[in-house]
N, C-alpha and C positions, 0 to 999 in steps of 0.2 A: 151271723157272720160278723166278725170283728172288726173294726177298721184296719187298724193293723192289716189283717187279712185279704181286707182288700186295697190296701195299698202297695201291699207285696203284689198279688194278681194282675195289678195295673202295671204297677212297674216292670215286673217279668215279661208279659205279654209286650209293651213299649220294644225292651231290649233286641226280645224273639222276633219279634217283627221286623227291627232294622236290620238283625243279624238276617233274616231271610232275604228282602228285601237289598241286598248287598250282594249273598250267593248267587240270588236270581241275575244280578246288572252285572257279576262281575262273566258267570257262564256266557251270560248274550256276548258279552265284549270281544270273550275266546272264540267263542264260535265264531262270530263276524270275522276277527281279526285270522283266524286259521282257514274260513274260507277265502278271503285276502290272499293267503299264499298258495291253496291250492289252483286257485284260479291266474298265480300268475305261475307257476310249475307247470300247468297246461301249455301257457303261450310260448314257454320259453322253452317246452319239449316240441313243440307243433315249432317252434321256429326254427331247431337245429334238425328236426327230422327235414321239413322242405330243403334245407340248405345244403343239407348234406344228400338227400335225393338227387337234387339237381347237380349236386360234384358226380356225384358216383354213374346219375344216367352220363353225363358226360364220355366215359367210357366207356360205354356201349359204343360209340361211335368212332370212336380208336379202335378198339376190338373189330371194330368191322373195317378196318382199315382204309374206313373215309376221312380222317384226320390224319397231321403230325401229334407227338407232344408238344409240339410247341403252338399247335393252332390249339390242344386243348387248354393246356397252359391259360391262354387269351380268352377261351369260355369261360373258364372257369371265373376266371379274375373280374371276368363282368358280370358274372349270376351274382355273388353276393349283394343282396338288398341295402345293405348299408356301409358298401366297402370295406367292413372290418370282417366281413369271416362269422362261423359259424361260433366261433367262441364265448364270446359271451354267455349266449344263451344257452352254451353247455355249462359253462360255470356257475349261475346263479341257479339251473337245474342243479347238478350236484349238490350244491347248499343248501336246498330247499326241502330234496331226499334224504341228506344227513341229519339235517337239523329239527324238520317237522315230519316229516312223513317216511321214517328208516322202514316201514310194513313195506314200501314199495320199490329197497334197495334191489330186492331178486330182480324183478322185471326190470331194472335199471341199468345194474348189472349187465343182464344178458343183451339186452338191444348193444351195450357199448362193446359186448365180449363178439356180438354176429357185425358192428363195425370194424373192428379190430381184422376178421376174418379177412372183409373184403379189400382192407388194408394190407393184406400181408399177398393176396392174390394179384392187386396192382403192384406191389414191391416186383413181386420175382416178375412180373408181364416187365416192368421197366428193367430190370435187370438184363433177361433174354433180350428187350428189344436195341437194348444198348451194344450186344453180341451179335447184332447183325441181324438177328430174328425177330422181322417185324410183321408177322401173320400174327394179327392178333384173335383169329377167328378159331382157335385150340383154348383160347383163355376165355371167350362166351360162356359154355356154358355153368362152368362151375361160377365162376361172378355171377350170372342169373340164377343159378340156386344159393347163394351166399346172400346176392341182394334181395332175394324172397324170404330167406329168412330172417333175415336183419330187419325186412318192410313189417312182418308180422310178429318179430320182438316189440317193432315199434306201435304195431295196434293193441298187443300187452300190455304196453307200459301207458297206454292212451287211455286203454278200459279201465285199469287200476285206479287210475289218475283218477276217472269219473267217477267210477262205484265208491272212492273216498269223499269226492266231490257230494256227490248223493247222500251216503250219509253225514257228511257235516250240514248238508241242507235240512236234514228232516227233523221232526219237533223231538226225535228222541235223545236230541245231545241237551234239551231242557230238563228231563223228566225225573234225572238224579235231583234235581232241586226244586223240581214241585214232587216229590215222593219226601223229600226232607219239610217244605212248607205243610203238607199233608198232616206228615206226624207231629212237629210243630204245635200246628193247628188243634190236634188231637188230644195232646196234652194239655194243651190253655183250656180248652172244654173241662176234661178231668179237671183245670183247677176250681174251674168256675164253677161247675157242679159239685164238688167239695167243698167248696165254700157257703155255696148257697144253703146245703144241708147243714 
């Protein structure tokens, strides 16, 4: 084996090494950094589904005609956890499904399409109840099948959430880049067993 020969083998191996050693730190970083935002898309879907539970039980108890609106008005205004509304934490969701995690738009989707529902069943209740019709016990039951299904949109979009959560946790989001240090690897052997003969 020639110097030359083995100063190209050293040198190569150096380079292959930092270049892997770079793939490896820069993967970790993604990963880390993506489970970061899945784990804050959880909190801030778990936060507007509670806020929004608690608007909408609300009405159940208008429908049964033990409130005004105007007493629910005053529930409502005092459920929110941090007097601002459930907003927020639908908006920084939306971004977070847009931007990192679009696989989970369906499910995202559909919980805000089984909100919208229950939305459009309080419109006409307020409507009629403004017509003088204030039995609200004709409007129970389809809001409790409206709100059951917006509840189990929202365990969709919770499971999704995890089972991504799961796989950014498990050692397979490394493996593209010890499958590359591998072959790497494999190659400097071939040099160096080349060389030596």
């Amino acid at each position: 084996m020639s110097i030359f020969t083995a100063i190209i083998t050293i040198g190569a191996s150096g380079v292959l090494a930092t270049i892997v050693a770079f793939r490896l730190n820069a993967t970790k970083e993604h990963v880390i950094f993506m489970r970061q935002k899945i784990e804050s898309l959880y909190m801030n879907v778990e936060k507007y589904e509670r806020s929004m539970n608690g608007y909408f039980v609300s009405y159940y108890i208008l429908f049964k005609n033990e409130i005004s609106y105007n007493e629910l008005y005053d529930i409502q205004k005092n459920s929110f956890e941090d007097g601002k509304g459930p907003g927020e934490a639908l908006e920084k969701s939306k971004m977070l499904v847009s931007v990192y995690f679009p696989s989970l738009k369906p499910n995202f989707h559909k919980y805000l399409e089984h909100r919208k529902k229950l939305n459009s069943i309080i419109v006409k209740h307020k409507r009629a109840y403004e017509c003088g019709e204030t039995d609200g016990t004709p409007w129970l039951e389809p809001f409790d099948r409206a709100f059951t299904s917006m509840d189990l949109a929202a365990e969709a979009l919770k499971q999704g959430i995890l089972e991504e959560a799961i796989h950014l946790a498990s050692t397979d989001n490394f493996l593209p880049s010890l499958k590359e240090l591998k072959k790497s690897l494999g190659t400097l052997n071939h040099l160096f067993q080349r060389n030596r003969d």
